[in-house]
C-alpha positions as CSV (number, residue, x, y, z in Angstrom):
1,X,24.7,-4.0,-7.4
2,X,27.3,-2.9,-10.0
3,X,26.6,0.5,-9.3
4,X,27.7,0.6,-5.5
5,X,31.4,1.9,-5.2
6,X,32.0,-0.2,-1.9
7,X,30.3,-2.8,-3.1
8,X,28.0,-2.9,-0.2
9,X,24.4,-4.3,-1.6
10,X,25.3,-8.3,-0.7
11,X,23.1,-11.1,-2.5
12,X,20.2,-13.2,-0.8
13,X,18.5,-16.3,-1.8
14,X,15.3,-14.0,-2.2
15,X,16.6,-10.8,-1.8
16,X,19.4,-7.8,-1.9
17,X,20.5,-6.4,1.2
18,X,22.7,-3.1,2.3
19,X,25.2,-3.2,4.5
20,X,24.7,-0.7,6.9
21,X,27.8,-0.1,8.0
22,X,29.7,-0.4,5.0
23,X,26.9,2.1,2.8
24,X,28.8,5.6,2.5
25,X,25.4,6.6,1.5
26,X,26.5,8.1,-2.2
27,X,22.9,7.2,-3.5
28,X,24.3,5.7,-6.7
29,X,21.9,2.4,-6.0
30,X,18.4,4.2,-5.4
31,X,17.5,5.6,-8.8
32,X,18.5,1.8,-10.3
33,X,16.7,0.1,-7.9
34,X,14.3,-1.6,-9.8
35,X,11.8,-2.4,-7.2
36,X,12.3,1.5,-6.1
37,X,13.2,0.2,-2.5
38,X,16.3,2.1,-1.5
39,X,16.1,5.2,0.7
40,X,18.1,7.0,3.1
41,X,16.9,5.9,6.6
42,X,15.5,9.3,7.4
43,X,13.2,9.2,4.2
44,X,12.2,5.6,5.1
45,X,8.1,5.3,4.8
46,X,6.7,4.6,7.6
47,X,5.6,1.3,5.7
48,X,8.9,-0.4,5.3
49,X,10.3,0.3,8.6
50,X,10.5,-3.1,9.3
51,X,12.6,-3.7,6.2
52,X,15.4,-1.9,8.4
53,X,15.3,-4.5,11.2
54,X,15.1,-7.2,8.4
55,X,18.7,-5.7,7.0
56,X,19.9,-4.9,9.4
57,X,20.0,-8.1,11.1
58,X,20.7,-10.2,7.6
59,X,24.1,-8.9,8.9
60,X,24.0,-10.0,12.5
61,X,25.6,-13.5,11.3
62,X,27.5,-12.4,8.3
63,X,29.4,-9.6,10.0
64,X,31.1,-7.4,7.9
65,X,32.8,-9.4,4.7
66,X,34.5,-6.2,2.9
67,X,32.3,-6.4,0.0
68,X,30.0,-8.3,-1.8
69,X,31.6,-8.5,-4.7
70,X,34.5,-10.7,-3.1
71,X,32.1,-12.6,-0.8
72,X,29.7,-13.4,-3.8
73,X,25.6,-14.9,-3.0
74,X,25.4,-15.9,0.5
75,X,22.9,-18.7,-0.2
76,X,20.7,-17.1,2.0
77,X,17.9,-14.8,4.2
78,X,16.8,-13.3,7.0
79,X,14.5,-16.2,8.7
80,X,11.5,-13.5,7.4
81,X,12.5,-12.8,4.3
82,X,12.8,-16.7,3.8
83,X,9.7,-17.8,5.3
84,X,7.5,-15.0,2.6
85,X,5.7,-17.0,0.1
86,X,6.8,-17.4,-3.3
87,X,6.5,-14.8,-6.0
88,X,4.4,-15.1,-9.1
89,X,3.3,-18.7,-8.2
């Protein structure tokens, strides 16, 4: 997240999400990534396509804060993202 210039990669309960329309797509976030989960929406796999609906509607409710960095953790998840099991349980 520190390495986003607009400070566009907001903060779920379970997961990290990109606003859409406030990425400038500069690609400063994809080779940190640690999960290796960031592409440009043309180079999405065919795999993950649905991870596009899932961010892009994260921001459905939240609109568009400005930056995350001001806005902080939003305490939550898209309802799929929230309803995935836990991890390493």
């Amino acid at each position: 997240m520190d390495e986003c210039p607009v400070q566009c990669i907001y903060e779920g309960d379970r997961t990290l999400y990109i606003h859409p329309d406030e990425c400038v797509d500069c690609g400063a976030c994809e080779p940190v990534c640690p999960t290796e989960a960031i592409y440009y929406e043309d180079d999405l796999p065919s795999e993950m396509r649905d991870w596009r609906d899932i961010n892009a509607k994260f921001f459905t409710d939240l609109g568009s804060p400005g930056g995350a960095a001001q806005l902080g953790p939003t305490g939550s998840d898209e309802p799929r993202v929230a309803a995935l099991p836990p991890q390493g349980e």
